[in-house]
N, C-alpha and C positions, 0 to 999 in steps of 0.2 A: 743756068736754070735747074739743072736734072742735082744739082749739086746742093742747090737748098731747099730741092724733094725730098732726096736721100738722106738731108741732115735733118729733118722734120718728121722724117719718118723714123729714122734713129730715136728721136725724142720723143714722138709722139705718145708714148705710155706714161711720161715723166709730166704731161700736158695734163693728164684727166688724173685728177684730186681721188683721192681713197672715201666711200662712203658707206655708213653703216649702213647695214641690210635695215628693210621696209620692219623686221619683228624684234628689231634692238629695243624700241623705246618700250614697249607690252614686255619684252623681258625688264627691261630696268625698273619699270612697275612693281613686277611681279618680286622680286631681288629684294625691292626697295622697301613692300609692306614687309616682307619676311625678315629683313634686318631690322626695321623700325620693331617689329614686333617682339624680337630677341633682347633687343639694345634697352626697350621697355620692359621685358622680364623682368632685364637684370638689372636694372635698374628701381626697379617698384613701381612701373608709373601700373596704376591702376587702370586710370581713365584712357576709355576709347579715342576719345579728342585727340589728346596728348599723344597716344602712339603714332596715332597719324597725320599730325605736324612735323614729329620724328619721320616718319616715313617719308614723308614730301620733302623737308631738308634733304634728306640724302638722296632722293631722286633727283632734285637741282641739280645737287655739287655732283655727281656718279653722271649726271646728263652733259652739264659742262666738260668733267675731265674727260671721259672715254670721246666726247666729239674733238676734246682739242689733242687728244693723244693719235687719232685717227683720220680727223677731217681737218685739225687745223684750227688758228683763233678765231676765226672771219666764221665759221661752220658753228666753230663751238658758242662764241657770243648769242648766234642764231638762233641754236637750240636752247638756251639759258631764259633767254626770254622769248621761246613758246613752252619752254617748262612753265616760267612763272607765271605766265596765263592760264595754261593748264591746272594749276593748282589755286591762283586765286580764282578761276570758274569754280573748281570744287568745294576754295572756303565758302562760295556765297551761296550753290544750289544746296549744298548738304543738312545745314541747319535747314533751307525752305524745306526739302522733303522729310525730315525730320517730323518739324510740325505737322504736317500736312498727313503722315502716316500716324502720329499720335494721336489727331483729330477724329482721325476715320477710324482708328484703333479704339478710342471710348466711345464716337460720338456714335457708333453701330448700335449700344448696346441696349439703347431706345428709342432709337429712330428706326421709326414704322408709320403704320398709314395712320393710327393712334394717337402717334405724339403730330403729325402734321396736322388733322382735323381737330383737336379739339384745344381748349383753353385750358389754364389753371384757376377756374373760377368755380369753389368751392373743393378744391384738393387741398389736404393736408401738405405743406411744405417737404415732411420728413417722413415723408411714405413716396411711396414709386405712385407712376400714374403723371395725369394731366399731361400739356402739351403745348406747343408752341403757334397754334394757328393764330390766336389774337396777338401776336407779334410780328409774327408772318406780314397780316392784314396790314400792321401799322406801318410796319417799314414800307412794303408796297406804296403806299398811300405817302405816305412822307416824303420816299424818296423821289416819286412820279409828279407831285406837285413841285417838288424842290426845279427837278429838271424841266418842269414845264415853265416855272421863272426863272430859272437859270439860261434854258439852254436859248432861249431865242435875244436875249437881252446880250447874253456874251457871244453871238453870232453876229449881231447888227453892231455892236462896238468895234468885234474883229475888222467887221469889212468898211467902217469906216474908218479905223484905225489904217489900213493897206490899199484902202481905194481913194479917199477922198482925204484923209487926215495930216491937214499942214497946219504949222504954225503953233503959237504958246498952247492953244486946248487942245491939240493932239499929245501933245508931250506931259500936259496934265494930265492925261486920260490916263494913258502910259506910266505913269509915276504911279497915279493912284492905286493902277492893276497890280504893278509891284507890291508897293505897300499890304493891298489886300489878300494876295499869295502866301503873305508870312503870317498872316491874323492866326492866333491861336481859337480852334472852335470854342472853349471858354468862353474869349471875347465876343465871338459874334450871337452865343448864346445871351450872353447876359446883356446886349444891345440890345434883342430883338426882348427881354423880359421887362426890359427897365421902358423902353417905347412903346411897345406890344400891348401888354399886362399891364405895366405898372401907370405908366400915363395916359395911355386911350384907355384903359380898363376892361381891356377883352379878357375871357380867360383863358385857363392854359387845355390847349386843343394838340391835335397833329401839324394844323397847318402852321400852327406858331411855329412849332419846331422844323416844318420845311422852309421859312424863312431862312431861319437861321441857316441851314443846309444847303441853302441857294445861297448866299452870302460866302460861305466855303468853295462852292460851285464855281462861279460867275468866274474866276480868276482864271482858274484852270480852262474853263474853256473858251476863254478870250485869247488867253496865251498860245493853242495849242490849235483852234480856229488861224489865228495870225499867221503861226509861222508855214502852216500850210498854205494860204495864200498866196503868201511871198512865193512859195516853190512853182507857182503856176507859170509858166513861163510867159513874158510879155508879147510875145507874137501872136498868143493867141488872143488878144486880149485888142491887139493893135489891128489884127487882121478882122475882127469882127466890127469895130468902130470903122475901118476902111469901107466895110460894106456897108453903112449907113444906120448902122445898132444902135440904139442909144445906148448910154454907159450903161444906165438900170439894168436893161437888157441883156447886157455883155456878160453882167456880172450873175445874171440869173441863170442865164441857160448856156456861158462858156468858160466861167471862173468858178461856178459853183460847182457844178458835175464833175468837172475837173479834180476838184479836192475833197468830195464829198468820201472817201474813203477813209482819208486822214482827220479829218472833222470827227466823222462817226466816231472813229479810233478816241481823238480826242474827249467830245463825250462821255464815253462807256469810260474809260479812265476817270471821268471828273465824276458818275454816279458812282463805280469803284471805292472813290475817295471818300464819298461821303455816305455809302451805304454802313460803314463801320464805325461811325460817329456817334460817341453815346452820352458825352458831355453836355450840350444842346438839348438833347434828348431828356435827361435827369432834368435840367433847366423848367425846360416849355413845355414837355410834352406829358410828363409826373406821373407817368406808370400807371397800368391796369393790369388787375388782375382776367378779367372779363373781355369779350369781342366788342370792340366799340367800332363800326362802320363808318361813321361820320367824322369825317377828320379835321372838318370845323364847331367840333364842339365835343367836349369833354374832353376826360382823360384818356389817352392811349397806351400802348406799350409800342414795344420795335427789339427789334431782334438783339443789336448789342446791349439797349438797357435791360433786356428778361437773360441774355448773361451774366451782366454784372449782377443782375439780383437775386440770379440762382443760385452765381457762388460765393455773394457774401453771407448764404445762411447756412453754410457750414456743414451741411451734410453729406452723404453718400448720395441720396437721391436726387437730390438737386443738384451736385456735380456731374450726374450723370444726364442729365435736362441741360446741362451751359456746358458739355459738351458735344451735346446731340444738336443744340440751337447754334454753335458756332461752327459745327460741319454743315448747317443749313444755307448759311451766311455765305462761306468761302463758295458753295454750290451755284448760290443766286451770285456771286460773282463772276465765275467761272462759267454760268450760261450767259449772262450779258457779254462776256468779252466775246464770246463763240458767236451768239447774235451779231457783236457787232462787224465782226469778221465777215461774216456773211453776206451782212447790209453793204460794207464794202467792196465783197467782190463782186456783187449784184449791182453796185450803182456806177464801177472803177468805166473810165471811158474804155471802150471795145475795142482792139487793136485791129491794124489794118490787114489785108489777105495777105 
C-alpha cells in the first residue's frame, strides 16, 4: 500500500495538465487586433470590417496553437470553439450597435419635444421643421387594434391546439399557422385591399391596415403561446383536475399563470414584428400628411411609412425627420419589450420560502 502512495506521489505533478493563466485570452485579444491591424497596414486593407476579421482569424488559430502547445488537443479543441463563439457573438452584435449608434447619431439632431407634438401638415418638405406626432398616432392606433385581433384569437387557437387539439382539424390548424408564418406582409396587405376595399368597398382607413398587421400577428403568437404551454409541466395540470377543477378552470387559473410570462414575452415579440411594417401600410392605410384620430375612417400615416416618405424626397431635411422617426420606432420597441419584461415578472408564479 505505502508503495503505490510513494509511486502516486512521485507522479503526482505529471497528473495535473499545464494551464494558461486566467489573462492569456485578454492578452491574445489584445496581440491579436495589434497584428490584424499591422498585417492590414501592410497590406492596404482600408476598411475597419476587414482588419477585424483579420484580427479574429488570428485570435482562432494563436487560441488553438498556444492551448494545444501548452494545454494539449483536448484543451486546445475546447478553446477553438469558444473562440468561434466568441467571435461569431461579435459578428452578430457589432453591425446591431453599429446601426443602433448611427440612429441615435442622426436621429438626435431633431428630435425634440417639437418634432414629437406636432405634424407635417402644412410644412414645406425641404425645409427643417414639422414633426412626427400624426404617425406616432397612427402606428399607436394600428398597431393596438392589430394586437387586440391578433392577440386573443392566437391565444384561444394556442390552448386548443395544447389542451384539447386531436385529430385531422388539429393538424389543419397547425399546417395553416405554418403556412401563415411565411406569408409575405405584401400578401396579407393586398388580401385585406382586394376584400376590404375592393369588394365590400370600405375605404382605406387605419383599421384596414391593422387587419392586415393582425394577419402578420396571429402566427407568431399562436406559435410562441403554444410552445409555452407545452412547457407547463403536466402535474400541475393533473393535480388540479384531481381536486375536482373543471379543465376550463384548470387551464384559467394553473396553466395560464403559469406561462403568462413567456406568452407576454411572446406577444411584445409578435407587436415587435409588426410595428415596423410599412408595406401593408402604403397598401391600406395611404398616408397623411395631417393628425387623423379616427382610425376607422380616412387616411393615416404610421411611423415606418413617414420614413419611407421622408427619405424618398431626397433632401437634407427630410433625412433628417426619417432619422429622428426611425429612432422613435426602435424606442417604442425597446419600451414595449421592457413593459413586457415587467409584466412578466409581475405575473411569473412566486417561488416558495
Amino acid at each position: 500500500m505505502s508503495t503505490v502512495v510513494d509511486k502516486n506521489a512521485r507522479h503526482g505533478s505529471s497528473l495535473q495538465q499545464a494551464r494558461l493563466p486566467g489573462w492569456a485570452p485578454y492578452a491574445l485579444v489584445v496581440a491579436s487586433v495589434a497584428v490584424g491591424a499591422g498585417a492590414g497596414a501592410a497590406l492596404g486593407m482600408g476598411n475597419p470590417f476587414q482588419i477585424g476579421l483579420l484580427a479574429a482569424l488570428i485570435f482562432i488559430i494563436a487560441s488553438y496553437a498556444l492551448g494545444a502547445v501548452v494545454e494539449g488537443s483536448r484543451q486546445a479543441k475546447n478553446r477553438l470553439a469558444t473562440s468561434l463563439v466568441w467571435v461569431c457573438f461579435l459578428l452578430a452584435v457589432i453591425p446591431l450597435l453599429s446601426l443602433l449608434w448611427e440612429t441615435i447619431d442622426r436621429g438626435r439632431t431633431v428630435l425634440d419635444g417639437y418634432f414629437l407634438a406636432h405634424s407635417m401638415e402644412g410644412v414645406q418638405t425641404i425645409l427643417p421643421g414639422g414633426g412626427a406626432y400624426h404617425a406616432i398616432i397612427g402606428t399607436l392606433e394600428q398597431v393596438g387594434l392589430a394586437a387586440l385581433i391578433a392577440v386573443p384569437i392566437g391565444l384561444l387557437t394556442a390552448i386548443y391546439l395544447v389542451e384539447y387539439g386531436r385529430g385531422r382539424l388539429a393538424k389543419s390548424v397547425t399546417f395553416f399557422v405554418d403556412v401563415m408564418t411565411g406569408i409575405p406582409s405584401i400578401v396579407a396587405g393586398l388580401f385585406i385591399l382586394s376584400f376590404w376595399i375592393i369588394i365590400l368597398g370600405f375605404s382605406y382607413s387605419g383599421f384596414a391596415g391593422a387587419m392586415a398587421l393582425a394577419i402578420l400577428m396571429m402566427p407568431i403568437v399562436v406559435r410562441s403561446t403554444e410552445e409555452m404551454l407545452k412547457l407547463v409541466p403536466d402535474e400541475l395540470r393533473e393535480a388540479s383536475l384531481a381536486l375536482g377543477v373543471p379543465k376550463w378552470r384548470t387551464i384559467l387559473k394553473v396553466v395560464l399563470p403559469t406561462a403568462i410570462g413567456g406568452i407576454t414575452t411572446g406577444v411584445m415579440l409578435a407587436v415587435a414584428r409588426i410595428a415596423g411594417e410599412s408595406a401593408p401600410i402604403v397598401l391600406l392605410v395611404f398616408g397623411a400628411t395631417g393628425i387623423n384620430n379616427n382610425p376607422f375612417e380616412g387616411a393615416q400615416s404610421s411611423l415606418p411609412y413617414y420614413i419611407y416618405e421622408q427619405w424618398q424626397l431626397g433632401n437634407e431635411a427630410s433625412f433628417n425627420r426619417a432619422w429622428a422617426a426611425a429612432l422613435v420606432l426602435i424606442a417604442f420597441v425597446m419600451i414595449l419589450n421592457l413593459v413586457a419584461r415587467g409584466i412578466a415578472r409581475w405575473k411569473a408564479p412566486k417561488s416558495g420560502r
